[in-house]
Steps between C-alpha positions, in 0.01 A plus 500: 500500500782762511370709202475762786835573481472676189259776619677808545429502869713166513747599259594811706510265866750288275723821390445653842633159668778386265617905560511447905683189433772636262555762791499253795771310314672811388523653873609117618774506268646872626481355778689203504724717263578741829544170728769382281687823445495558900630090486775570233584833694555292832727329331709709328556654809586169718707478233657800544561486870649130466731692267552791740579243761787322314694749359803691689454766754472852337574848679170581691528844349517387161153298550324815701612815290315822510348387162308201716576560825220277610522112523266323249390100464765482233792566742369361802743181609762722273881384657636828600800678703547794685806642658477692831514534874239307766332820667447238810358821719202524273451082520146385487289221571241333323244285690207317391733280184455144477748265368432104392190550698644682808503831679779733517587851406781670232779663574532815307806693433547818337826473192594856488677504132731761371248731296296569857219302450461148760348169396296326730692152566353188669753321665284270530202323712515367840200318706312635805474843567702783425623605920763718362821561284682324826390132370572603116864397311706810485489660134912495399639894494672670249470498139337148425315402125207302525287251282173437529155450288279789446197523649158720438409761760251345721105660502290564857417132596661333282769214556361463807580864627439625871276810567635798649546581838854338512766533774827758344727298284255281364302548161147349405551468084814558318470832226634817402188649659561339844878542494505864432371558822732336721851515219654875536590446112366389159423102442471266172226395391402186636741236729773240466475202621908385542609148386736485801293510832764510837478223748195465682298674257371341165467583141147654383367369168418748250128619564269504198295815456137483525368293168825426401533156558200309342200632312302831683141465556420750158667169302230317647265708508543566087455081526200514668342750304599277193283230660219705521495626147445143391319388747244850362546308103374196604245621699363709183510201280326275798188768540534550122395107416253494784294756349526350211352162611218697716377663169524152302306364760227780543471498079475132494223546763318763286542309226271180695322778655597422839591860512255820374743654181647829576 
């Protein structure tokens, strides 16, 4: 019944089929090979920031040189210090931050360090809205070192900042690009969120950058694809046999002439 298969016609649907399905199953495989490399990545660098998060405070200037100035996932939650005055005329507030599911705004104040160039502290996070420095904690004077985590510099919309259009001494997202236009001098890379936040303010968390807690839609995306790839195998073998058994059947028709031969 399935001496068909050995006409030449047959024997290149076979090749032509067993081909699609070596590539269906090689494409899965790449795949699922990408999914897990973006997995194991994840993880190495959770593993790094847990790191990051334990060990001692460094020198902010030794973690931002001019080498890598900017901050990366690998030193985001970093323990750092900085030495330097409170530029409290330049102090600016952040609306639109939420904290354990509530509204408030940062307070944000300039470190002006010794080589000329400020970091952008936040004091820390208080709820309601910002009406003015008059309701914030006084940032101390003189010559003060703080501690705090390191924190990425925040894109347009994201953690869950305001569009423009703000009243003066208030900011919308918290970056070098948005800081240079209202700081009369240079800024680090980034912010610092300080351990110690003064009464009636309270400590922010360290802020993940985008995709860099958890998986990132590409991961699962790369998963996905996997699915389809062997979903596409199965599928080949599935039409594969059912042409198969259609041509069985017609040729055992033919052969009870049921059917006119070809």
């Amino acid at each position: 019944m399935y001496r068909f298969l050995l006409t030449p016609r047959w024997i290149a649907a076979c090749a032509a089929g067993v081909l699609a399905i070596v590539v269906c199953l090689w494409l899965g495989s790449w795949q699922l090979g990408r999914f897990e490399d973006r997995v194991a990545t994840q993880h190495d660098t959770s593993r790094a920031a847990a790191g990051a998060a334990a060990a001692p405070a460094e020198p902010l200037s030794g973690v931002l040189t001019a080498a890598r100035p900017e901050v990366g996932t690998d030193t985001v939650g970093r323990a750092v210090s900085a030495a330097g005055r409170y530029d409290t005329a330049h102090q600016l507030l952040v609306p639109g931050r939420t904290l354990d599911g509530r509204a408030g705004y940062y307070v944000l104040t300039p470190l002006r360090t010794a080589n000329g160039r400020a970091v952008a502290v936040v004091r820390g996070w208080a709820p309601g809205s910002p009406g003015g420095a008059a309701g914030v904690p006084a940032a101390p004077s003189g010559e003060v070192t703080v501690t705090g985590r390191l924190q990425a510099p925040e894109s347009s919309g994201s953690g869950g900042a305001v569009a423009g259009g703000l009243p003066a001494g208030q900011l919308g997202t918290i970056s070098p690009a948005t800081l240079i236009n209202v700081l009369p001098y240079p800024v680090y890379d980034g912010w610092v969120a300080a351990d110690a936040a003064p009464a009636g303010l309270s400590a922010v968390p360290t802020v993940q950058p985008q995709g860099g807690d958890g998986l990132t839609l590409r991961a699962f995306q790369n998963l996905g694809y996997t699915l389809e790839w062997f979903v596409f195998a199965g599928f080949v073998v599935f039409m594969f046999f059912r042409l198969v058994r259609r041509e069985a059947e017609a040729a055992q028709d033919r052969a009870l002439g049921l059917e006119p031969a070809a």
